[in-house]
C-alpha positions in Angstrom: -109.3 116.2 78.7 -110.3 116.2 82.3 -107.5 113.6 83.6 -106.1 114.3 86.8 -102.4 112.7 87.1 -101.5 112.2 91.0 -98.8 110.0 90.8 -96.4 108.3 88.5 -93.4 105.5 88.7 -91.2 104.9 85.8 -88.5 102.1 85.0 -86.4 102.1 82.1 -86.0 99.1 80.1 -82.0 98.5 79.4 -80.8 96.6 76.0 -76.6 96.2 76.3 -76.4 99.4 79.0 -78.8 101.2 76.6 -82.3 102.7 77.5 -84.5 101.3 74.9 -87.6 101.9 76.4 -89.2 103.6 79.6 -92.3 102.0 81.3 -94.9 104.2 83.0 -97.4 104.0 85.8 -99.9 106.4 86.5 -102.4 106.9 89.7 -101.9 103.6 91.9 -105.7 102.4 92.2 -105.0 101.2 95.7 -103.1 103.9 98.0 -102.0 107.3 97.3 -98.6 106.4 96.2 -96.5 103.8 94.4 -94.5 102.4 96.9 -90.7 100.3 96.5 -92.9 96.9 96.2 -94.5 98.6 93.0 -90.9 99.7 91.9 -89.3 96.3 92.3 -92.5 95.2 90.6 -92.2 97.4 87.7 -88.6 96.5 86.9 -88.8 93.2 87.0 -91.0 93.7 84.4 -88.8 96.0 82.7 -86.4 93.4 83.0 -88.6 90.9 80.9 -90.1 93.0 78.2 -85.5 94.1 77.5 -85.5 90.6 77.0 -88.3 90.0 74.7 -87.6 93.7 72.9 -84.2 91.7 71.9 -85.6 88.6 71.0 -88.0 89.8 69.0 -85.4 92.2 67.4 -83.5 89.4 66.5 -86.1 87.6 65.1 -86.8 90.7 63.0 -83.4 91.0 62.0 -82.8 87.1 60.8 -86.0 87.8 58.3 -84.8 90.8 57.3 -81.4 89.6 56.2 -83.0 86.3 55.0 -84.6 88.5 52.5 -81.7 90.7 51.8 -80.0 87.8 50.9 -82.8 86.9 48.3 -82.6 90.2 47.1 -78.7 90.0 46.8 -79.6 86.5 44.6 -81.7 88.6 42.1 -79.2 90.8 41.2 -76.4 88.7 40.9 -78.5 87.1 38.7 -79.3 90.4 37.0 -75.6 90.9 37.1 -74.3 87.5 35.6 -76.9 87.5 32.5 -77.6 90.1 30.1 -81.3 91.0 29.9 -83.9 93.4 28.3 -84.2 96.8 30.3 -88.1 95.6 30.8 -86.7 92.1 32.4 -84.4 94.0 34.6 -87.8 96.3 35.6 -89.5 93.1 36.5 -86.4 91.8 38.4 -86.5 94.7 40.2 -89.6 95.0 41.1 -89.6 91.2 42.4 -86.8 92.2 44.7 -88.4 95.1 46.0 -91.5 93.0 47.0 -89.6 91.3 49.1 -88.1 93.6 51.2 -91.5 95.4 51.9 -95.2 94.6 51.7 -96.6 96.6 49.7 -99.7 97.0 47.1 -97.4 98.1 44.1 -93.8 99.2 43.6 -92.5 101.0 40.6 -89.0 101.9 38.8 -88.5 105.2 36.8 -85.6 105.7 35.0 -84.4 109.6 34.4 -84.2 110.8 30.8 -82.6 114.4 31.3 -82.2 114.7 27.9 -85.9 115.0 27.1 -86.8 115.7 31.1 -88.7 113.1 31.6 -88.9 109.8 33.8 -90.4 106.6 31.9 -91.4 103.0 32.7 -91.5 99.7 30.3 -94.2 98.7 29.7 -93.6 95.6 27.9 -90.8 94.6 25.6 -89.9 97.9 23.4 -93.3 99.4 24.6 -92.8 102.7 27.2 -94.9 105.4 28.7 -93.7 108.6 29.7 -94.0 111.4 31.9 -92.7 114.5 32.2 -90.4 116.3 35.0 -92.0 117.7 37.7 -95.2 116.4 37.1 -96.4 113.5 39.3 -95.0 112.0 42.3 -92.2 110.3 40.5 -91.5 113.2 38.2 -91.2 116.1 41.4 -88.6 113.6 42.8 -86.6 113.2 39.6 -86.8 116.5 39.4 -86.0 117.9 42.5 -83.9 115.0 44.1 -86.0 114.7 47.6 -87.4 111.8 48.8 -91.1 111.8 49.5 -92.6 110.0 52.3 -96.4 110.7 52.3 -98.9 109.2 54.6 -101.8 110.5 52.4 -101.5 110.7 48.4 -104.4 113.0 48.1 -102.8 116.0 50.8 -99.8 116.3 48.0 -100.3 118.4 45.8 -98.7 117.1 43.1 -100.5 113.9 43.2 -103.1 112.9 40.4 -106.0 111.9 41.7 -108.0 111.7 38.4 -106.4 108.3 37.9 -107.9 106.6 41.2 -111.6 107.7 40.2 -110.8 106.6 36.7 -109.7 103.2 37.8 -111.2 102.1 40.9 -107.3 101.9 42.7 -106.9 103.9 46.0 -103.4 105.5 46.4 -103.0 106.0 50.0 -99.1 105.6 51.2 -96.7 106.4 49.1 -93.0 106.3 49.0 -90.8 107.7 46.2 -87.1 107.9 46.3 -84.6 108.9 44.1 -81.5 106.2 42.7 -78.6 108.3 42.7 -75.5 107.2 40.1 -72.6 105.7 41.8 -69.9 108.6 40.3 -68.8 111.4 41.4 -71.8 113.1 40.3 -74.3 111.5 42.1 -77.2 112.3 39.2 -80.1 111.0 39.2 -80.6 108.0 37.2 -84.0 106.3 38.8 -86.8 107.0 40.9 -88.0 103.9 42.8 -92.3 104.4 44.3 -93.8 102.1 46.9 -97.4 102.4 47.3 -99.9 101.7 49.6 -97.6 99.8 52.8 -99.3 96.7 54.3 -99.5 95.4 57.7 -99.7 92.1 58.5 -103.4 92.3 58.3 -103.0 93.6 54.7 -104.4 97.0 56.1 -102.6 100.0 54.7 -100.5 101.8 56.5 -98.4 104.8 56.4 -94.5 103.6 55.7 -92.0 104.6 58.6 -88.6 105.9 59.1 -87.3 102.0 59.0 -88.8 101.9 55.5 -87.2 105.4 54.5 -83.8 103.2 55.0 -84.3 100.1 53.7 -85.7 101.6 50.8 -82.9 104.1 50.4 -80.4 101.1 51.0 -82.4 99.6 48.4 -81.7 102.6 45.9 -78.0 102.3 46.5 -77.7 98.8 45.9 -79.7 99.0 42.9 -77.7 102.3 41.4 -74.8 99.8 41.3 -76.7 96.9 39.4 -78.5 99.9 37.1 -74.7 101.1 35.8 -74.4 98.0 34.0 -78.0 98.3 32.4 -77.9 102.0 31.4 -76.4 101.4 28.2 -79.1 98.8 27.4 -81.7 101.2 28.7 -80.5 104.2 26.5 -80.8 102.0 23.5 -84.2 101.2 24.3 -85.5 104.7 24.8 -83.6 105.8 21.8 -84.8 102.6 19.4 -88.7 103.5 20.6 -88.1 107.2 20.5 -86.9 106.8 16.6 -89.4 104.4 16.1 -92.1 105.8 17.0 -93.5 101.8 18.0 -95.9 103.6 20.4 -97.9 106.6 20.8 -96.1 108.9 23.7 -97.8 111.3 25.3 -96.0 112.9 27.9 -99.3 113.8 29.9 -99.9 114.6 33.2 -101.7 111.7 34.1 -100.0 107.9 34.3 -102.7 105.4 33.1 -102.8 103.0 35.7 -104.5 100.2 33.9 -102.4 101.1 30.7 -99.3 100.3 32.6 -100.2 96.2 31.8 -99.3 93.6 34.0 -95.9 93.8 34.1 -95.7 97.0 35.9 -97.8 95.9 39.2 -96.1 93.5 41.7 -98.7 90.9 41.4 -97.5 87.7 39.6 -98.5 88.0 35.6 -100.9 84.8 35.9 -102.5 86.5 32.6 -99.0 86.0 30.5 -98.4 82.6 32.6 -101.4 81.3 31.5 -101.5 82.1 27.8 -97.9 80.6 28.2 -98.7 77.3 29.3 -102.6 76.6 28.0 -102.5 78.5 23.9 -104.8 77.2 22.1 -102.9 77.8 18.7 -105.2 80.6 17.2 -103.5 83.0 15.2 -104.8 86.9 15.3 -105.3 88.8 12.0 -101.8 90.9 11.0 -104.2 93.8 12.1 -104.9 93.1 15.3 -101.1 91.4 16.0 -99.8 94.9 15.1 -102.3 96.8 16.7 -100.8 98.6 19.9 -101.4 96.6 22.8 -103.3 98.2 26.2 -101.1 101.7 26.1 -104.6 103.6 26.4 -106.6 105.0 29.1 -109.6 102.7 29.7 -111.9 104.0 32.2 -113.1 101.4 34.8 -117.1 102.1 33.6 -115.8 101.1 30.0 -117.6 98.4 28.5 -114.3 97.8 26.4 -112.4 97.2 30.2 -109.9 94.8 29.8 -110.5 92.4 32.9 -107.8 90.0 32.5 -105.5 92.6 32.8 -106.4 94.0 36.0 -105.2 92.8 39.5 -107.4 91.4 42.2 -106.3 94.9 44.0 -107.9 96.5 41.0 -110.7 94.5 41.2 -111.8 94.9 44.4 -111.5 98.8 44.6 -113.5 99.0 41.0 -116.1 96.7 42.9 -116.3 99.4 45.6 -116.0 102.0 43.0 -119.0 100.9 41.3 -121.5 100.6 43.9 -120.7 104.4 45.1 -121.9 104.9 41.5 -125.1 103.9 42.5 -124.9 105.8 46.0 -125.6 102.3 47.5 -123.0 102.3 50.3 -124.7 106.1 51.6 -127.8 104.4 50.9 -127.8 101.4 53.1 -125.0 102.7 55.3 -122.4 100.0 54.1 -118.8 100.9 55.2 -115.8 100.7 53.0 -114.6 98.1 55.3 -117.4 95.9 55.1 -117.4 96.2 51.3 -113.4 95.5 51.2 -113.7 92.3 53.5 -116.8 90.9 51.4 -115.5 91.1 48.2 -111.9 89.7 49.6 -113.7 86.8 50.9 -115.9 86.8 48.2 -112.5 86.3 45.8 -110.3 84.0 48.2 -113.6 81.7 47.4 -113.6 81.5 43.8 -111.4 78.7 42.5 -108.4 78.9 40.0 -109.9 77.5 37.1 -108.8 78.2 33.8 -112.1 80.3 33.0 -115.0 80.3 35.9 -112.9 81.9 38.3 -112.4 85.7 40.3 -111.8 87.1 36.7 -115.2 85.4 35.2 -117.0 87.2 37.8 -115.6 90.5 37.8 -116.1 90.6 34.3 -119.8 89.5 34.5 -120.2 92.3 37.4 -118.5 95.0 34.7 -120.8 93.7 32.2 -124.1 94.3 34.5 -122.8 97.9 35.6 -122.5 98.9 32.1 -126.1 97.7 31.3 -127.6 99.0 34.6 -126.2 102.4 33.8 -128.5 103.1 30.5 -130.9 105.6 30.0 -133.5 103.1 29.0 -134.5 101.3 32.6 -137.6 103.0 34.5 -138.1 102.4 37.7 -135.0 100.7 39.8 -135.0 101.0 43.8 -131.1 100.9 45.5 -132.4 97.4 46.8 -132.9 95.9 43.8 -129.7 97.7 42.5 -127.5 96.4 45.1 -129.0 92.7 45.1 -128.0 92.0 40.9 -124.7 93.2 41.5 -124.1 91.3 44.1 -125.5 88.2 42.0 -123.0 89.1 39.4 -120.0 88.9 41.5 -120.9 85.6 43.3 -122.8 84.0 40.4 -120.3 81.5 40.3 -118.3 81.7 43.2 -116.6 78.2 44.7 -117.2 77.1 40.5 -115.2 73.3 40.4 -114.4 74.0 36.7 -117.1 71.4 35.5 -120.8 72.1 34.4 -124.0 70.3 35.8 -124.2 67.3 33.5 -120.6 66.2 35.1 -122.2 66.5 39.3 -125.1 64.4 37.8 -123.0 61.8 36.0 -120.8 61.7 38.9 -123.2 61.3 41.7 -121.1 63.9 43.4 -122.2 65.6 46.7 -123.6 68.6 45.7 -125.8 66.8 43.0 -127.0 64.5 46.0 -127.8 67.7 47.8 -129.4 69.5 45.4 -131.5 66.2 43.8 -129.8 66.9 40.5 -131.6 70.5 40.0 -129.3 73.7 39.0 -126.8 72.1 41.3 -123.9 74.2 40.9 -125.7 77.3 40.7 -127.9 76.5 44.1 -124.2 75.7 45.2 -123.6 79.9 44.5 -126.0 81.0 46.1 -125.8 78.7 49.2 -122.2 79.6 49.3 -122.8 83.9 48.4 -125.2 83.7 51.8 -122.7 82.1 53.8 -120.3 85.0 53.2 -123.2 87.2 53.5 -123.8 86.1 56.9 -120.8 86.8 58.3 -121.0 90.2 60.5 -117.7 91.3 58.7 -118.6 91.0 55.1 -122.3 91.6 55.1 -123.5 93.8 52.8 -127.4 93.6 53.7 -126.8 94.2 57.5 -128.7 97.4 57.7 -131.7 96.6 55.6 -134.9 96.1 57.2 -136.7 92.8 57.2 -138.6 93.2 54.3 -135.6 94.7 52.4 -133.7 91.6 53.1 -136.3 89.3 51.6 -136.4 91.4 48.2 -132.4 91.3 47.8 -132.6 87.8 48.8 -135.2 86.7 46.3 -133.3 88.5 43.6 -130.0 87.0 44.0 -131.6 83.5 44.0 -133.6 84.2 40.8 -130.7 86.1 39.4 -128.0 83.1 40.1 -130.5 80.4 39.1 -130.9 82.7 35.3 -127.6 81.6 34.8 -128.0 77.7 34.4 -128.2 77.5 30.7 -130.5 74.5 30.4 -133.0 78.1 31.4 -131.9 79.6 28.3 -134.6 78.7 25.9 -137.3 79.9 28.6 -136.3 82.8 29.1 -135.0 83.6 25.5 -138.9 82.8 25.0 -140.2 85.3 28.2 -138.2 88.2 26.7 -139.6 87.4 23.1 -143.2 87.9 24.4 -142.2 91.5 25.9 -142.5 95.4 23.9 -139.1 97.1 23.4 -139.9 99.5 25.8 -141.0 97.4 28.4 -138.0 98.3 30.8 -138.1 101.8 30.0 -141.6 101.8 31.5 -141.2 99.7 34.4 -142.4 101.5 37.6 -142.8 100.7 41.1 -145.8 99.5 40.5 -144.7 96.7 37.8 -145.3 93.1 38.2 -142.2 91.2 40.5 -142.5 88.6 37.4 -141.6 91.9 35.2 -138.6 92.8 37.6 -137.4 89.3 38.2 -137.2 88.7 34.5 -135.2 91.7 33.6 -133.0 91.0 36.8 -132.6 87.2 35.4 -131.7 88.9 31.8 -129.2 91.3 32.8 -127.0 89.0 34.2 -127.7 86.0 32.1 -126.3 88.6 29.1 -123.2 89.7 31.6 -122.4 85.8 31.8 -122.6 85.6 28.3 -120.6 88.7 27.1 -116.8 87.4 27.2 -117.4 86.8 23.5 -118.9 90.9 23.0 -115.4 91.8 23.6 -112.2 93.2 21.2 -111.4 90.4 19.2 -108.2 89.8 21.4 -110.3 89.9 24.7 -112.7 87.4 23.2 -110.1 85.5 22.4 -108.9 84.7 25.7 -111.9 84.5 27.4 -112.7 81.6 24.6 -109.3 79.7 25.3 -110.0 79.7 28.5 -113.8 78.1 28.0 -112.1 75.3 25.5 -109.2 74.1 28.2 -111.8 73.8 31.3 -114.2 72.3 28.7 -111.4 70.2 27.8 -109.9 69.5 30.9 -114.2 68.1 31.9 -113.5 66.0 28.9 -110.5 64.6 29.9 -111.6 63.7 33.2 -115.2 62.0 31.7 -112.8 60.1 29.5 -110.5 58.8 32.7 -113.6 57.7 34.4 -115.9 55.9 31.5 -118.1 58.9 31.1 -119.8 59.8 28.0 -118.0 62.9 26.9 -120.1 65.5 25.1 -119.7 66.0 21.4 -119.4 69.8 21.8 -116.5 69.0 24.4 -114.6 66.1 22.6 -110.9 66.7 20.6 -110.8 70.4 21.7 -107.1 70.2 21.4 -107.3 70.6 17.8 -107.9 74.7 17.3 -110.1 74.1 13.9 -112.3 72.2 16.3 -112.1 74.8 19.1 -113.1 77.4 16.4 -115.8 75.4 15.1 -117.0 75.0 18.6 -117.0 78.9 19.5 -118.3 79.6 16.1 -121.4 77.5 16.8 -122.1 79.1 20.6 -122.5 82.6 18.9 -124.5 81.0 16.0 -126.7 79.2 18.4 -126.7 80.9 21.7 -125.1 84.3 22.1 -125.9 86.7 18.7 -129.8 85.4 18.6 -129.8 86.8 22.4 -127.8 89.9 22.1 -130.2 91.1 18.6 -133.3 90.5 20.9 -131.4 91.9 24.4 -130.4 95.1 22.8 -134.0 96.0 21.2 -134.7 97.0 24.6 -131.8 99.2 25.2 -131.5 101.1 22.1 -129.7 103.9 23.8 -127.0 102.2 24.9 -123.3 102.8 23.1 -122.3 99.5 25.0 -124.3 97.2 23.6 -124.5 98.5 20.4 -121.4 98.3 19.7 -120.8 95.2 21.6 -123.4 93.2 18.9 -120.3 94.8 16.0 -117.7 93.1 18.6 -119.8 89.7 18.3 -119.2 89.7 14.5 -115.9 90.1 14.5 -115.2 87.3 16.6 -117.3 85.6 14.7 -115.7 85.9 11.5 -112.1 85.2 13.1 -113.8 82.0 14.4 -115.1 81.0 10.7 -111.5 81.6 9.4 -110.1 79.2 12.0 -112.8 76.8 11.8 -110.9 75.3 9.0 -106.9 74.8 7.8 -105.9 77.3 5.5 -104.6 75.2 2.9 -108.2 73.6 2.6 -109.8 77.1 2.7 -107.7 77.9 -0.4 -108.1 74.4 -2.2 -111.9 75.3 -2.1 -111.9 78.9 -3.3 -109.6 77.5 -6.3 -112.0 75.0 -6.9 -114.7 77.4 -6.8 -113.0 79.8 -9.0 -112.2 76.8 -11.6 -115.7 76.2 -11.7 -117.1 79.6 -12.5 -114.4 79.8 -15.4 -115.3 76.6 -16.5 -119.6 78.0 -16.5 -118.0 80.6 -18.0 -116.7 79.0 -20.7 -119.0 76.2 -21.4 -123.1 78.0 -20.4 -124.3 74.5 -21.6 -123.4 73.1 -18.3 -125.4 75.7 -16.3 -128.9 75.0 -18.7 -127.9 71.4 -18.2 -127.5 71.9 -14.6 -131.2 73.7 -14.6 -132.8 70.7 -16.4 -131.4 68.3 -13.8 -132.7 70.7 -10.6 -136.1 70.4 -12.4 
């Protein structure tokens, strides 16, 4: 490269008589030479950085033994109790997330009998894939452990899964769990993927990882010789069973693998845990096979609360390559990655109008942005309602407007009472925005910059509800095929209106869902809603009808039942007239009535629904019997 090396002085740096490390000076600025000042210099340095090499190896060393020894807990535990094969996958899995950081870590236990590694993917519920094919299947297979700095130079990897589902697979580790006999067969495959720093950048993993995760394997092939029997009985029992469909493909859904298989904690399961309502799903759906199919990430039918904020955040990216906006404006997946992380460590943990909410509202607007029946669209305007949808209600305090007023609070003051919290999103989506780091509209000219500004304003400000009725009452005045039609040319009243629509219908859509999506997304809405109440009630507020004894789940139905009467289907049949090409929403309005009708069943207690249809009935037999009561009846209506 040109560099001209005239002289050099180098020092080794001892540890215990050992030469740990060598420090090297090249071309003294001042002189010709290095002379025996520079030396003396150069190993008293060496002298302090032997120190702090040990020190800091220490240090190293006490957390890495203070985590082996939680590691060691978890499978005594494991040990001492008898558990399912899937609780012993999760135990794992929790123990292996300590030892390394990682993005996900996965066990495969070996069935040579049908060659094939599988995974649990919830109680009784597996997936399977063949030997050989995969990752995990070549090491099952072939017995070698993989460490590989780039999952798409393997040949073996799939890569169909990542554009499916939005995840990157970059580092991967896969090592084979040998059996503790004689043998030494395979019995397990452990997988980390994706290593993080302590910047939660990926990195490749190292030789140190190669051990600790090999020490790992060993330590677990001891624990797994106590499960195997237990794990054989489950294979067999699902195998015989038939409880799900297996397909031993060539591609692992990711998404399909549900939430117990990823190393994030299962807030989903937690949270239906501790907040159920007390609904009870039709025997149809209860049976139905839960999440072990491939949803694509552009799926309307996406199951959101399933994914993890990992997921999340790589769909997000996902999605706006879809549109060609990063080549566009000359975004960088860096800039996009730190955004939407900031962008989620702002949302709040509220039961419903958190990180989830507005991932699923940004899904929803995708889906509609991607039909056939919207004319003219530049990447500007593109780019600015998607980035609407995912901040629409970011820093949401899990109360609505009517609650600032009532409480005088400070954003109410600030905002004189007027869309509070949603002037509070888009105060709060600029202030990311103009950081350097995460700022998505930091190559757009001047003029570009006022139009995406304009439009997430207008967009966020659609989303107060107290606007419904106005624009319901815009969008009734307008031709089905107004959108269809719109050009450049169109009216910025035409565009801000459709802009205002889309993602008033995306904050509306968590009850267009599956019934058993719609389901949760509607617990969630009662326990903030009754959470508000409880808090009006604590401080002398008036509590709102439509928010008061929630805890009863007739009431909750009722409740839900009236939103889609009122508010959601009288949208979504005048929404969809102009977007008669689109599969999503079509079938979304089907989805509506569905959760509809579950919502009429739980309105009210059975026992009363079947005291009226037996009252009804003994009324029709008695009309029956006696048709002088019906002419009777006819004089009286007269």
């Amino acid at each position: 490269n040109g560099f001209h090396t005239r002289s050099l002085l180098c020092v080794p740096v001892f540890q215990q008589g050992m030469v740990v490390a060598v420090i090297q000076a090249v071309n003294k600025r001042t002189g010709k030479f290095f002379n025996d000042d520079d030396t003396h210099l150069l190993q008293y340095l060496s002298e302090s950085t032997g120190i702090s090499l040990a020190q800091a190896a220490l240090f190293h060393q006490v957390i890495r033994d203070r985590r082996q020894a939680q590691v060691d807990k978890i499978f005594i535990q494991v040990l001492s109790k008898r558990c399912s094969t899937h609780k012993f996958i999760m135990n794992v899995m929790k123990a292996a997330q300590l030892l390394l950081e990682m993005q996900r870590f996965s066990l495969y236990l070996v069935d040579h009998h049908h060659r094939e590694v599988w995974v649990t993917v919830e109680e009784e519920n597996i997936i399977c894939v063949p030997l050989g094919v995969g990752i995990a299947g070549h090491v099952a297979e072939t017995g070698d452990a993989l460490n590989i700095p780039d999952a798409y130079e393997f040949p073996k990897f799939q890569r169909d899964i990542d554009l499916k589902t939005g995840f990157r697979t970059k580092s991967v580790l896969c090592i084979p769990v040998l059996s503790s006999g004689v043998d030494k067969t395979i019995i397990g495959v452990v997988q980390g993927i994706n290593r993080l720093n302590n910047r939660g950048e990926i990195i490749p993993f190292n030789e140190g990882d190669m051990k600790l995760m090999q020490q790992f394997g060993t330590q677990l092939s001891v624990v797994m010789r106590q499960m195997m029997m237990e794990a054989s009985i489950t294979k067999m029992s699902v195998d015989r069973k038939s409880a799900m469909e297996r397909k031993s493909s060539s591609a692992v859904p990711v998404f399909s693998l549900a939430r117990e298989y990823r190393t994030e904690l299962d807030t989903e399961t937690k949270y239906n845990n501790q907040h159920s309502i007390g609904w009870v799903l039709p025997d149809e759906i209860q049976n139905e096979e839960s999440g072990v199919k491939l949803v694509k990430s552009s799926d309307w039918d996406l199951d959101v609360l399933a994914m993890t904020p990992n997921e999340m955040e790589n769909t997000f990216e996902v999605s706006l390559e879809q549109f060609n906006l990063l080549e566009s404006h000359k975004i960088e997946s860096k800039t996009v990655q730190t955004f939407i992380g900031r962008v989620r460590e702002t949302y709040l943990e509220n039961p419903y109008h958190n990180f989830h909410h507005a991932f699923h509202v940004f899904h929803s607007v995708h889906c509609i942005l991607r039909s056939k029946s919207i004319g003219f669209l530049n990447s500007c305007q593109v780019l600015s309602v998607l980035i609407a949808a995912i901040c629409h209600d970011i820093d949401h305090p899990g109360n609505n407007n009517a609650y600032e007023k009532e409480t005088h609070s400070e954003l109410a003051i600030r905002y004189s009472d007027d869309s509070i919290l949603e002037r509070h999103h888009c105060a709060v989506a600029f202030k990311v925005l103009n950081e350097e780091e995460s700022n998505l509209l930091g190559n757009l000219s001047r003029e570009e910059f006022s139009q995406c500004r304009k439009i997430i304003i207008q967009s966020i400000l659609a989303t107060d509800m107290s606007r419904h009725a106005d624009l319901s009452r815009s969008l009734a005045l307008l031709p089905d095929d107004v959108f269809e039609t719109m050009d450049k040319d169109s009216s910025s009243h035409l565009f801000n209106t459709f802009f205002s629509a889309i993602l008033h219908t995306g904050d509306l859509s968590g009850q267009a869902l599956p019934l058993r999506q719609a389901l949760k997304w509607g617990e969630r809405v009662i326990n903030e809603f009754t959470t508000q109440a409880n808090n009006e009630a604590a401080r002398g507020l008036p509590v709102a009808p439509f928010m008061a004894n929630l805890d009863n789940p007739h009431r909750a139905a009722n409740v839900q039942k009236g939103y889609i009467d009122f508010i959601l289907k009288p949208w979504w049949i005048q929404f969809i007239r102009f977007f008669p090409d689109n599969p999503d929403l079509i079938k979304s309005l089907a989805y509506v009535d569905d959760v509809k009708a579950f919502y009429v069943s739980a309105s009210e207690p059975v026992e009363k629904r079947k005291n009226q249809a037996k009252f009804v009935k003994g009324v029709l037999k008695n009309v029956k019997e006696n048709p002088e009561l019906e002419e009777k009846k006819e004089k009286e209506k007269l």
